[in-house]
N, CA, C and O atoms as a GROMACS GRO file, in nm:
protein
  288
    1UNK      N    1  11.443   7.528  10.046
    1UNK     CA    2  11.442   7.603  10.170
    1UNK      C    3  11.331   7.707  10.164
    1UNK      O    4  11.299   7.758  10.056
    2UNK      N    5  11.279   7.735  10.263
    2UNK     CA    6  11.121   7.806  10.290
    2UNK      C    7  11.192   7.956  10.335
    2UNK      O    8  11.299   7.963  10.397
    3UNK      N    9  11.135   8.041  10.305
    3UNK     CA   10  11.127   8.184  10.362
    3UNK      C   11  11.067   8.251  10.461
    3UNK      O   12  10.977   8.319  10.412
    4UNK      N   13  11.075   8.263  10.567
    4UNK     CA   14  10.946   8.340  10.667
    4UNK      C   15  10.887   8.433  10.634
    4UNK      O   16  10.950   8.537  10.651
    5UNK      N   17  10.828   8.440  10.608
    5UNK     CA   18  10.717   8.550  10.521
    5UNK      C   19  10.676   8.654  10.636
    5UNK      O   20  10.652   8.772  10.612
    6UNK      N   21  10.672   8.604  10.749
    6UNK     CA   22  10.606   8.658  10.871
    6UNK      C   23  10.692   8.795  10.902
    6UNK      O   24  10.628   8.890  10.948
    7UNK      N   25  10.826   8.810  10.879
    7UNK     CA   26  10.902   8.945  10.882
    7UNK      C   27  10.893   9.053  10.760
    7UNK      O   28  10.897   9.176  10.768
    8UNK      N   29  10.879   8.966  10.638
    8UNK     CA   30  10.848   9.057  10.530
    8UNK      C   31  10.769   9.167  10.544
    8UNK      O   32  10.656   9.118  10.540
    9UNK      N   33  10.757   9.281  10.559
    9UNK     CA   34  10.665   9.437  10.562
    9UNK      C   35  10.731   9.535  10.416
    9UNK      O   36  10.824   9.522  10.337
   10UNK      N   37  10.606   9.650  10.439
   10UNK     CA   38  10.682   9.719  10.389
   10UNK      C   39  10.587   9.906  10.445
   10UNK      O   40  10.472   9.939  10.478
   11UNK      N   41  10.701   9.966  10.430
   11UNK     CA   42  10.669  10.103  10.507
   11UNK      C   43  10.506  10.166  10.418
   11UNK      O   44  10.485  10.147  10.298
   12UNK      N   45  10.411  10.236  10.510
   12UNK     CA   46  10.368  10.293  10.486
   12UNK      C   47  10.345  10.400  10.385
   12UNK      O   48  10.247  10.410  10.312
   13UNK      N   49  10.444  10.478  10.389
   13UNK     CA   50  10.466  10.560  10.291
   13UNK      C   51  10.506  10.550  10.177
   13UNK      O   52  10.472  10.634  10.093
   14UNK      N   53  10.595  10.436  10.144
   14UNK     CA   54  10.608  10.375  10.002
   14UNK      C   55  10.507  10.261   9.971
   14UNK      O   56  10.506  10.226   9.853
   15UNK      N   57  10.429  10.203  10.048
   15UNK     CA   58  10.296  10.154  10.015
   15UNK      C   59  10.222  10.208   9.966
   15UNK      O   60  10.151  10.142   9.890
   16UNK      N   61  10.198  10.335   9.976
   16UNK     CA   62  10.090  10.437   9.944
   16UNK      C   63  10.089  10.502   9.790
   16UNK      O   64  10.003  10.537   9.709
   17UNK      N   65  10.251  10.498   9.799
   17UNK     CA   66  10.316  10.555   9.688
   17UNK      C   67  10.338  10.477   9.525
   17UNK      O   68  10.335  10.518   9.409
   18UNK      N   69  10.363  10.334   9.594
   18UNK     CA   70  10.344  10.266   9.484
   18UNK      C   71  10.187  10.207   9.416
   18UNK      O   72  10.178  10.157   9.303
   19UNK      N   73  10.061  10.229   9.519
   19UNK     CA   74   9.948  10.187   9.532
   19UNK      C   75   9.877  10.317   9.415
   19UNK      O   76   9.773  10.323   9.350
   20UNK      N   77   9.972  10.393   9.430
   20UNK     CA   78   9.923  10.535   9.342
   20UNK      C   79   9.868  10.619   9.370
   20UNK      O   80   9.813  10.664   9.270
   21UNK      N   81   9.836  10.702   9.498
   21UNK     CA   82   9.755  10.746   9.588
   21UNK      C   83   9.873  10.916   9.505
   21UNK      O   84   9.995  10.930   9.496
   22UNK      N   85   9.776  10.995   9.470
   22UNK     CA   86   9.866  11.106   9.445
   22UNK      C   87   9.939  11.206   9.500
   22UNK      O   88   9.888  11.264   9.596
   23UNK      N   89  10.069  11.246   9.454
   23UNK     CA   90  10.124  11.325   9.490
   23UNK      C   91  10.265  11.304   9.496
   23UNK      O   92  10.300  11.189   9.470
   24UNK      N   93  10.345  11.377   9.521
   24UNK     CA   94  10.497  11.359   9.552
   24UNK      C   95  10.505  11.289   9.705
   24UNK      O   96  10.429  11.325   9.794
   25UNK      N   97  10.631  11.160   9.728
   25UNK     CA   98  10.639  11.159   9.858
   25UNK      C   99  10.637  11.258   9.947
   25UNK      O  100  10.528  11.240  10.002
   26UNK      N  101  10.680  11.341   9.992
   26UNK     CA  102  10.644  11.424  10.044
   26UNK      C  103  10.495  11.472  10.106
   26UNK      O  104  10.447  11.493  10.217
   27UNK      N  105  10.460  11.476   9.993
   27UNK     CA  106  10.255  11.455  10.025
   27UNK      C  107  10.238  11.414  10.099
   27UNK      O  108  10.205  11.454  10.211
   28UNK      N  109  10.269  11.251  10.027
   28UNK     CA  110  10.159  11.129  10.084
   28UNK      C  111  10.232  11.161  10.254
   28UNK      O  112  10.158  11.172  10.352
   29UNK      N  113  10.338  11.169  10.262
   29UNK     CA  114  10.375  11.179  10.413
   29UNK      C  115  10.282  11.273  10.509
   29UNK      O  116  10.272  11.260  10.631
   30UNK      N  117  10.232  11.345  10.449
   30UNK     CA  118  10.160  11.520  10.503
   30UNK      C  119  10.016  11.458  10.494
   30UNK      O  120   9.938  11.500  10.580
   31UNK      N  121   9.976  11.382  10.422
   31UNK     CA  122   9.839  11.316  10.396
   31UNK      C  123   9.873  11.207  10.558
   31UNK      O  124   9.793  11.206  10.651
   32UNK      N  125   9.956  11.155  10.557
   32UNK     CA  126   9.994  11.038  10.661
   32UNK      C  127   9.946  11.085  10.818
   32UNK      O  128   9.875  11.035  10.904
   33UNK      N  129  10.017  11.197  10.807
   33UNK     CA  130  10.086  11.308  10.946
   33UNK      C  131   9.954  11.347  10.983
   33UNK      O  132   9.903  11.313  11.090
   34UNK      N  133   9.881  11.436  10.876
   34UNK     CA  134   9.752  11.473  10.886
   34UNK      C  135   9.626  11.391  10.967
   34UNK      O  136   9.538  11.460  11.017
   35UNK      N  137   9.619  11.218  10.981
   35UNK     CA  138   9.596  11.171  11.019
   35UNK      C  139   9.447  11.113  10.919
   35UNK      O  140   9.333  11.078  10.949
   36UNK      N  141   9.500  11.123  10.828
   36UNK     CA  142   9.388  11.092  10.704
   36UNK      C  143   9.403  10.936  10.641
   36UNK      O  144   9.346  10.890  10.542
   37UNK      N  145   9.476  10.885  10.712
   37UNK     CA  146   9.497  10.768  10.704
   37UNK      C  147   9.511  10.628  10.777
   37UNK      O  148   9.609  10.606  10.848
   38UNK      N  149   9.393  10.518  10.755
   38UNK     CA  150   9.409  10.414  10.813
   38UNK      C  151   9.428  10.322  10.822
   38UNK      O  152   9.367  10.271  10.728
   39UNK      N  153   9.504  10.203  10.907
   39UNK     CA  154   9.541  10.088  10.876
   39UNK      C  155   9.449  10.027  10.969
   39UNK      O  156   9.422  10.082  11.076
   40UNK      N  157   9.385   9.882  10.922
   40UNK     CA  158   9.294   9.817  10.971
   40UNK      C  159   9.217   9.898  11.056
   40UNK      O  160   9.210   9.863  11.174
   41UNK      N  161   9.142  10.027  11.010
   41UNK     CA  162   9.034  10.074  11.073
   41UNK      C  163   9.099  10.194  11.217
   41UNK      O  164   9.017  10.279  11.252
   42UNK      N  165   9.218  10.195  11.281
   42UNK     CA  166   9.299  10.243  11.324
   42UNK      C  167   9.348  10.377  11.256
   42UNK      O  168   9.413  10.341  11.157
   43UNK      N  169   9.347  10.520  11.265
   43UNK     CA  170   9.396  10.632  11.262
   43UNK      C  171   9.572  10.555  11.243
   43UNK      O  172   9.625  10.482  11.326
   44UNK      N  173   9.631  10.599  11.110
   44UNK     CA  174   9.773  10.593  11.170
   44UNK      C  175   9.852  10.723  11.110
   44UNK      O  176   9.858  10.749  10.989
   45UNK      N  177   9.914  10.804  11.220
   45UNK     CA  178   9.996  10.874  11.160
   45UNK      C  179  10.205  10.863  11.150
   45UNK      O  180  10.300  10.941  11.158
   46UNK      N  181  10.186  10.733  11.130
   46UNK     CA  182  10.382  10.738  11.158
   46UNK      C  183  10.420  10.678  10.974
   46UNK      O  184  10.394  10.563  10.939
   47UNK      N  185  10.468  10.760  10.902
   47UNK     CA  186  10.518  10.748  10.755
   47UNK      C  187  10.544  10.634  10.738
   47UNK      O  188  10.518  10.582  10.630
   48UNK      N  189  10.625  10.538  10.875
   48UNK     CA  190  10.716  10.414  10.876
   48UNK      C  191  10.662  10.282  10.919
   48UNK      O  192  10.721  10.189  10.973
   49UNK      N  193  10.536  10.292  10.884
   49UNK     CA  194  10.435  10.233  11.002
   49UNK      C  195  10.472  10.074  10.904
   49UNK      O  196  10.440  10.067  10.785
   50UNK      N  197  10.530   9.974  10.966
   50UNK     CA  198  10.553   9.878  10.864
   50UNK      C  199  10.384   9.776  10.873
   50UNK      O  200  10.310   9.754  10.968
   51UNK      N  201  10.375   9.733  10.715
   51UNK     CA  202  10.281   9.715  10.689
   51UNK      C  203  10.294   9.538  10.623
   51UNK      O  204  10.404   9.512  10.572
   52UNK      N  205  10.203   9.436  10.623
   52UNK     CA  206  10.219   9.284  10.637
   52UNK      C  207  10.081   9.249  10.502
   52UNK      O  208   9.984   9.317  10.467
   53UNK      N  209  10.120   9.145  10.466
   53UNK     CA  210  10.007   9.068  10.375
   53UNK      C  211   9.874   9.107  10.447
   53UNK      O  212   9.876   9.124  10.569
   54UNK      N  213   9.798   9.116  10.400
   54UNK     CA  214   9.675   9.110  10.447
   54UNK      C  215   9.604   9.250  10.548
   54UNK      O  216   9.498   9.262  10.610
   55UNK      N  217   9.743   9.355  10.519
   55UNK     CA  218   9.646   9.507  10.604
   55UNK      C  219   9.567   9.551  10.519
   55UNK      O  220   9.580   9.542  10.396
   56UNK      N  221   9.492   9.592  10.569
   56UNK     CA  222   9.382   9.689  10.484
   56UNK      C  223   9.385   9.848  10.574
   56UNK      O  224   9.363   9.881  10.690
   57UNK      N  225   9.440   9.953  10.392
   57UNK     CA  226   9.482  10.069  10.462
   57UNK      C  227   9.408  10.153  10.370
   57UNK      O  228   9.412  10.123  10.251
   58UNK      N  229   9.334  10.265  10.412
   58UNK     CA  230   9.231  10.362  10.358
   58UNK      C  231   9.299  10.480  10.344
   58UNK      O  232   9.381  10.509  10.431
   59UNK      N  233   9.278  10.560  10.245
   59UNK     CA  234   9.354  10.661  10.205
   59UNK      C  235   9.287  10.758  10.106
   59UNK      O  236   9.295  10.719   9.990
   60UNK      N  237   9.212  10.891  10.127
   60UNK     CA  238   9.147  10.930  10.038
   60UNK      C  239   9.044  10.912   9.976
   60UNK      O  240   9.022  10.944   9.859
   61UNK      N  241   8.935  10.831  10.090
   61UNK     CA  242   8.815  10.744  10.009
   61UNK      C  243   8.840  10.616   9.963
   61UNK      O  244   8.753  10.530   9.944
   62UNK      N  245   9.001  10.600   9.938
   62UNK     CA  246   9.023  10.460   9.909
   62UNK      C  247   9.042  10.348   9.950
   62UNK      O  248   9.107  10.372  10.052
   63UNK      N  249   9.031  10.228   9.945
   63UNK     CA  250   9.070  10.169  10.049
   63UNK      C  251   9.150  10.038   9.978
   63UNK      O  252   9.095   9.966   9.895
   64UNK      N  253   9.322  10.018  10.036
   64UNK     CA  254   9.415   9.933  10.003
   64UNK      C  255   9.414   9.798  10.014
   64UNK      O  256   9.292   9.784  10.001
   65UNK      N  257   9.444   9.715  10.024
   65UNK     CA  258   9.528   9.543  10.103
   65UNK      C  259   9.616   9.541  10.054
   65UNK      O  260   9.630   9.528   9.932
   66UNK      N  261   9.674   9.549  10.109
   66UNK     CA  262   9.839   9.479  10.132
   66UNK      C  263   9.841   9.350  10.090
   66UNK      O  264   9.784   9.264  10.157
   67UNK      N  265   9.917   9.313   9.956
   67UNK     CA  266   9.927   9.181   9.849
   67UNK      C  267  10.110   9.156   9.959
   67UNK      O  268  10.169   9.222  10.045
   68UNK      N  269  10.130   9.048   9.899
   68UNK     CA  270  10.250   8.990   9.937
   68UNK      C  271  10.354   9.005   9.838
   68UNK      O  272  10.473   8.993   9.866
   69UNK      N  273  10.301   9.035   9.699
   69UNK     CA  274  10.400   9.110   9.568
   69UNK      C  275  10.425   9.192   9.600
   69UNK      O  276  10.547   9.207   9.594
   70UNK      N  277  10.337   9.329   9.668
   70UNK     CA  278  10.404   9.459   9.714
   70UNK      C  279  10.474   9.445   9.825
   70UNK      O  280  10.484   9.547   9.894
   71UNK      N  281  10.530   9.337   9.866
   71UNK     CA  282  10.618   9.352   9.974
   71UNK      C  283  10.724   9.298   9.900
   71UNK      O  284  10.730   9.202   9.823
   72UNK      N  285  10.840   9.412   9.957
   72UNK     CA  286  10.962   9.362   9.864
   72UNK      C  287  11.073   9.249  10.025
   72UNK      O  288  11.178   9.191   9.998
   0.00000   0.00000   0.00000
């Protein structure tokens, strides 16, 4: 039996967090809010912003993709 992969996400803010981007949650949320952060080139500021295989999210000079392992 196959899985839909297509609902699998995972929040913003624990993306960030497990990606290693520093600080206490809390931070990275205030880094989020701040508007210092983007998903596919897009300003996003919502902590909960659910996130899919293949986003690319910038954070601090850095810049993420979203693997399908980090989605739980």
């Amino acid at each position: 039996m196959t899985q839909d992969t297509s609902t699998k996400h995972i929040e913003l803010n624990a993306f960030l967090r497990i990606s290693g981007v520093p600080g206490t949650g809390g931070q990275v949320k205030q880094v989020i809010r701040a508007g210092s952060v983007t998903v596919n080139g897009e300003v996003e500021t919502r902590n909960k912003r659910k996130l899919h295989a293949g986003d690319i999210v910038e954070c601090l000079g850095k810049r993420y993709e979203v693997k399908a392992e980090k989605i739980r």
